[in-house]
PABALO-602725 format. One line per 4 residues: their letters; for each residue y negated, x, z of N, C-alpha, C. Coordinates in Angstrom, 1 decimal, m for minus. Layout:
BEGIN
A) Y X Z Y X Z Y X Z | ...
REM end
This chain:
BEGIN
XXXX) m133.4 68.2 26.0 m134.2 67.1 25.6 m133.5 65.8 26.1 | m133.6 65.2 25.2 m132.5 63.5 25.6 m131.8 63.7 25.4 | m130.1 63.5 26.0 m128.5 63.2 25.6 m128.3 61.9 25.2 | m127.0 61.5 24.1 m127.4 60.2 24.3 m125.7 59.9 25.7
XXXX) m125.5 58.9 26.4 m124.7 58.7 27.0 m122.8 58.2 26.1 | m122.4 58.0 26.8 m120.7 57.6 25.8 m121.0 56.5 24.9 | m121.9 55.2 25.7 m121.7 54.3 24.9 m123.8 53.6 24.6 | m123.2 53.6 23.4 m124.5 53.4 22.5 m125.0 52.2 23.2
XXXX) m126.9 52.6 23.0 m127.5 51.1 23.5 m127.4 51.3 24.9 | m127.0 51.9 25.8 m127.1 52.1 27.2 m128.2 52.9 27.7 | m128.7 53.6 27.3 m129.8 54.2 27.9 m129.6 55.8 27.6 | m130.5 56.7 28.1 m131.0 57.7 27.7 m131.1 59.0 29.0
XXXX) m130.4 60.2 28.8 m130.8 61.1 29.9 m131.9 61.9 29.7 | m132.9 62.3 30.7 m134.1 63.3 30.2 m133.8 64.4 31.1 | m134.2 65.8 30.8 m134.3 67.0 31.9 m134.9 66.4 32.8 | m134.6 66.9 33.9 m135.3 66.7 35.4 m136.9 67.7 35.1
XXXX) m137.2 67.9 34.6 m138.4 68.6 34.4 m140.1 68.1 33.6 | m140.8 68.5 33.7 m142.0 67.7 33.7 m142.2 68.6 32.4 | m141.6 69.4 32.1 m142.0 69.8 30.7 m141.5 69.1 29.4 | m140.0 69.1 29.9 m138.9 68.5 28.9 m139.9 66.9 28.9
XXXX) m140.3 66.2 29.8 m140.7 64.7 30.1 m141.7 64.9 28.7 | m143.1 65.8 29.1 m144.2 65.9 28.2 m144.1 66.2 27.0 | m142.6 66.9 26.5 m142.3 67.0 25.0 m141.2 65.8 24.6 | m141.1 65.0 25.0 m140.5 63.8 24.6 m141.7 63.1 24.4
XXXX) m142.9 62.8 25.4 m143.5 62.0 25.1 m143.9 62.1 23.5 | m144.7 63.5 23.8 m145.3 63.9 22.2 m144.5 63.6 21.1 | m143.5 63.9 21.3 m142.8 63.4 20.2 m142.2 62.1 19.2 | m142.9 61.4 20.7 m142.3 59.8 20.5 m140.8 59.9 20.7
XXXX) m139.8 60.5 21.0 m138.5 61.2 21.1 m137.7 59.9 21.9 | m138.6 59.4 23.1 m137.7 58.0 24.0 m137.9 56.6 23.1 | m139.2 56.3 22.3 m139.5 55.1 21.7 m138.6 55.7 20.7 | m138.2 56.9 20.0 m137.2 56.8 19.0 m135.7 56.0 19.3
XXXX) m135.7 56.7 20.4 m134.4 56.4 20.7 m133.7 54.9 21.7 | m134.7 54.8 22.3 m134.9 53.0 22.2 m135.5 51.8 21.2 | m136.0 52.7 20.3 m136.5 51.6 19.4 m137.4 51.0 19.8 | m138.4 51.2 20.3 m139.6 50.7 20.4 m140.4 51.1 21.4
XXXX) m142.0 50.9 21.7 m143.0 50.7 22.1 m142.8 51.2 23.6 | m143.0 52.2 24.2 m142.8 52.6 25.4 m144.3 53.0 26.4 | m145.3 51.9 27.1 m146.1 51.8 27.8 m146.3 53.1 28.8 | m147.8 53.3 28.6 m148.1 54.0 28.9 m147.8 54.2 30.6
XXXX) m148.1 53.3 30.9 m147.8 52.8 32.5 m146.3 53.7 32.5 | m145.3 53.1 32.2 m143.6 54.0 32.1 m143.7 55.3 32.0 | m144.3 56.1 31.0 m144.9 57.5 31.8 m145.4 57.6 32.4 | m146.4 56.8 33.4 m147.1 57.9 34.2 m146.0 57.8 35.2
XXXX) m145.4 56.7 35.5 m144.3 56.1 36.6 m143.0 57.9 36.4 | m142.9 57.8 35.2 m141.7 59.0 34.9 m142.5 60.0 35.8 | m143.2 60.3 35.4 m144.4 62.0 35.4 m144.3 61.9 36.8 | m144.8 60.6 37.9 m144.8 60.8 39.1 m143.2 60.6 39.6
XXXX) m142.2 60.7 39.1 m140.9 60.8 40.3 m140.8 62.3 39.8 | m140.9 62.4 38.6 m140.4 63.9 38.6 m141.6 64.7 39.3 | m142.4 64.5 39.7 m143.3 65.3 40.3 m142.8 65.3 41.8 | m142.9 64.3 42.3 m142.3 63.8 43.9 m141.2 64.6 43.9
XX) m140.3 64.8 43.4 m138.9 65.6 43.6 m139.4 66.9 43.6 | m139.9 67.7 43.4 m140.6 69.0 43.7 m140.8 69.2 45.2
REM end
């Protein structure tokens, strides 16, 4: 799922995978962990690199 990195407030790792991506979304799992409101637009943007890397 998400790791968080060494230092807090810096950002967030996801699986390279489009499954791991779609159960974060559902979960709200990235707006948890940034604290807020995460546009829809920013997924689809996610959904399409991890898809291109295939």
């Amino acid at each position: 799922m998400i790791e968080h990195g060494k230092l807090p407030g810096r950002g967030a790792y996801l699986c390279d995978n489009i499954e791991c991506l779609e159960k974060a979304i559902k979960s709200k799992r990235i707006e948890k962990n940034f604290e807020m409101k995460i546009e829809e637009e920013i997924y689809e943007n996610l959904r399409g690199v991890m898809i291109d890397k295939k």
